[in-house]
C-alpha positions in Angstrom: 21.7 -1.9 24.1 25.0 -0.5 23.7 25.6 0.8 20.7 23.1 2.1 17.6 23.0 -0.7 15.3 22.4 2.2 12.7 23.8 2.6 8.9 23.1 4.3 6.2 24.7 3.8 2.4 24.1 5.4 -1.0 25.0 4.2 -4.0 25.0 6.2 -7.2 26.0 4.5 -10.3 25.1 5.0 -14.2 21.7 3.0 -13.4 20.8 4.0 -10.3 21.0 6.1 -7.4 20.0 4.8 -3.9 20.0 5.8 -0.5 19.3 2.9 2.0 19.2 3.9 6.1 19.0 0.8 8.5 18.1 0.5 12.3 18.8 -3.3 13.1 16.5 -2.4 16.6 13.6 -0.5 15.0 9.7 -0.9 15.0 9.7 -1.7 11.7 9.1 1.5 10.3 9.4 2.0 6.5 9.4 5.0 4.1 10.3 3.3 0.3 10.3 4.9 -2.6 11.5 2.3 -5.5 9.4 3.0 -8.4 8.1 -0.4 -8.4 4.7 -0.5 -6.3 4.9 -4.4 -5.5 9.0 -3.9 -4.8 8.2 -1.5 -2.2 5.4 -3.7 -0.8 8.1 -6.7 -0.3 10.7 -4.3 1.1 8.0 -2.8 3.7 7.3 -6.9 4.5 11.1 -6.9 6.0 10.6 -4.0 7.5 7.4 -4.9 9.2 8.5 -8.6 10.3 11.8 -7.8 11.0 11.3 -4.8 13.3 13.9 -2.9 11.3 13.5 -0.1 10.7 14.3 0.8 6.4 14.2 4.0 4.7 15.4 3.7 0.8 15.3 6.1 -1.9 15.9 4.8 -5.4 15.6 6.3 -8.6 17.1 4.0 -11.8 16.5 3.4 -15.3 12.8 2.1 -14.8 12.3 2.7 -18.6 14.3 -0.1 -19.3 13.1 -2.5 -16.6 13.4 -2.9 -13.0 16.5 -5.0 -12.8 19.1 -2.7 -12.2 16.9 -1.3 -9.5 15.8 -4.2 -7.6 19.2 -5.8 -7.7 21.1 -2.7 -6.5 18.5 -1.8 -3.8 19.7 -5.5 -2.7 23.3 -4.7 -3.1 22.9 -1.6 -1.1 20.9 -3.0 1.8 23.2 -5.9 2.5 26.2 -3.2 2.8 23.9 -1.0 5.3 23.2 -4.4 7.0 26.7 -5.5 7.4 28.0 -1.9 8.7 25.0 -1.8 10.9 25.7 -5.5 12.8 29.0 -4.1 13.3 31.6 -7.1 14.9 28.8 -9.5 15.3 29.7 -10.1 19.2 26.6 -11.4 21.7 24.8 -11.5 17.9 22.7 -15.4 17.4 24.2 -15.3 14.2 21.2 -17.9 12.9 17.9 -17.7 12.0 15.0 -19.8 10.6 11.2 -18.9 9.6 8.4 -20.9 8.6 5.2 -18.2 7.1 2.1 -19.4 5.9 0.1 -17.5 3.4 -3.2 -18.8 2.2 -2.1 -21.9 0.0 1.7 -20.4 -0.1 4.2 -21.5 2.5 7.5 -20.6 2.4 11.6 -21.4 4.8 13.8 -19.2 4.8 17.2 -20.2 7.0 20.3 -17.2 7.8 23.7 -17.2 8.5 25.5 -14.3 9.4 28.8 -16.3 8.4 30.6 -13.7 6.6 30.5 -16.0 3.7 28.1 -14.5 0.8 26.1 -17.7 -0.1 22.4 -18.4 -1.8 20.3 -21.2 -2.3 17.2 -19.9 -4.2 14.1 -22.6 -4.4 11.0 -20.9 -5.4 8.9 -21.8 -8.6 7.0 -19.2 -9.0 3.6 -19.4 -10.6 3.5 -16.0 -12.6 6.3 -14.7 -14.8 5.1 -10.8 -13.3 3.4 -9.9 -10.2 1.9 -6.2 -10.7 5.0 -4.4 -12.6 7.6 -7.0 -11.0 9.4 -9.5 -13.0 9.6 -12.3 -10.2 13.3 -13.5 -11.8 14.0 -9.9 -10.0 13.8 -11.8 -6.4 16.7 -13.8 -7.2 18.9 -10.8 -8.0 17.5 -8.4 -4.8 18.4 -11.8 -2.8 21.9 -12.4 -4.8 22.8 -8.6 -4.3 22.0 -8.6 -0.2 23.9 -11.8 0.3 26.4 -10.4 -1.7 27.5 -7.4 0.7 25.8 -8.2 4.0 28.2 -11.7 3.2 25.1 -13.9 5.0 24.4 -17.4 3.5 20.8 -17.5 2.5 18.8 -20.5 2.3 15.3 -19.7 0.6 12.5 -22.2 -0.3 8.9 -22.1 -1.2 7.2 -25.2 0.0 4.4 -24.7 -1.8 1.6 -22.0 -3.6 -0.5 -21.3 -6.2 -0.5 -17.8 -6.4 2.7 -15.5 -6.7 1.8 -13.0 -5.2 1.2 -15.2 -2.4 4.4 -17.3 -2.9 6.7 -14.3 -2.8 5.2 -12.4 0.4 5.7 -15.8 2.0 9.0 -15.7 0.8 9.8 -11.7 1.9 8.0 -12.1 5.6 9.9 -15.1 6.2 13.2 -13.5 5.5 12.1 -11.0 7.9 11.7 -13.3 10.4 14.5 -15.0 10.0 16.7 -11.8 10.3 15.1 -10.7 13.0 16.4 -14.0 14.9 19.5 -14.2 13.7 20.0 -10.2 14.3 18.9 -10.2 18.0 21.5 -10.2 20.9 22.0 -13.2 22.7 22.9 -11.9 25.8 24.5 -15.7 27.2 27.3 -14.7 24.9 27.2 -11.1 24.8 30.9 -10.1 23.9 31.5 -13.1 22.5 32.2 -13.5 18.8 29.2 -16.9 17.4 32.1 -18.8 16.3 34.6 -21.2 17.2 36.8 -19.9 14.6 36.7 -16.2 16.8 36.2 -14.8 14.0 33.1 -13.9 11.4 
């Protein structure tokens, strides 16, 4: 490995302040601090699976609801993501992961494109899970896609439970970064594309 794959961002805004540090080649080592117990549970999930290695800091406006926090945490990782993959040369660019839990099965498919893109398929079962509106997925998902500019293809296949459902959904995005992140190195140097540019 040449260079760090390392980035780190903060974002401070009337909402929210957050600090988000990224190593693409971690051990998937977390240290969150959200606010939002289950939030923090998904986010150490990507960590985890991933093997990145994620420390965030947010503080927002939690007495009004979680969504300006959830959604900027996922605004702010995708720009720490995007500085951190750097020019994308020798990178696989795709990734795909199938996780199983319980009843709950859940695909998620990546693109490091450079074209911000999400398809969103998951029905979940419970309106809250803990403290966490599940709506807020969508938006953590909308904002990462957003500014790491990665297409995102996300299904749940099936579940019952959404708790369940949604740490199907969180360790297969893990996964599926963690494929699409590594270094190919048949084509190291080499931009993915056959534009020659991403």
């Amino acid at each position: 490995m040449s260079t760090p794959r390392i980035a780190e961002v903060t974002r401070n805004t009337a909402e929210t302040q957050i600090t988000v540090r990224v190593n693409l080649d971690g051990k998937g080592q977390a240290k969150l601090s959200t606010g939002i117990g289950f939030f923090d549970h998904m986010l150490d999930q990507i960590a985890r699976h991933g093997l990145i290695d994620l420390d965030i800091t947010a503080k927002g406006d939690l007495h009004i609801d979680g969504h300006h926090t959830v959604e900027d945490v996922g605004i702010t990782l995708g720009q720490a993501v995007a500085q951190a993959v750097g020019d994308k040369k020798g990178l696989r660019r795709y990734g795909h992961a199938y996780v199983p839990l319980d009843e709950a099965l859940s695909r998620v498919v990546v693109d490091f494109s450079g074209r911000p893109g999400l398809i969103m398929n998951v029905p979940f079962k419970s309106g809250v899970i803990g403290t966490f509106d599940s709506q807020l997925a969508h938006e953590f998902f909308q904002g990462f896609v957003n500014h790491a500019f990665v297409t995102l293809h996300i299904d749940n296949l099936r579940g019952d439970n959404a708790h369940h459902q949604a740490e199907t959904v969180f360790k297969a995005f893990a996964r599926a970064l963690r494929a699409a992140l590594e270094l190919d190195p048949r084509s190291a140097g080499m931009i993915p594309s056959t534009k020659g540019s991403l």
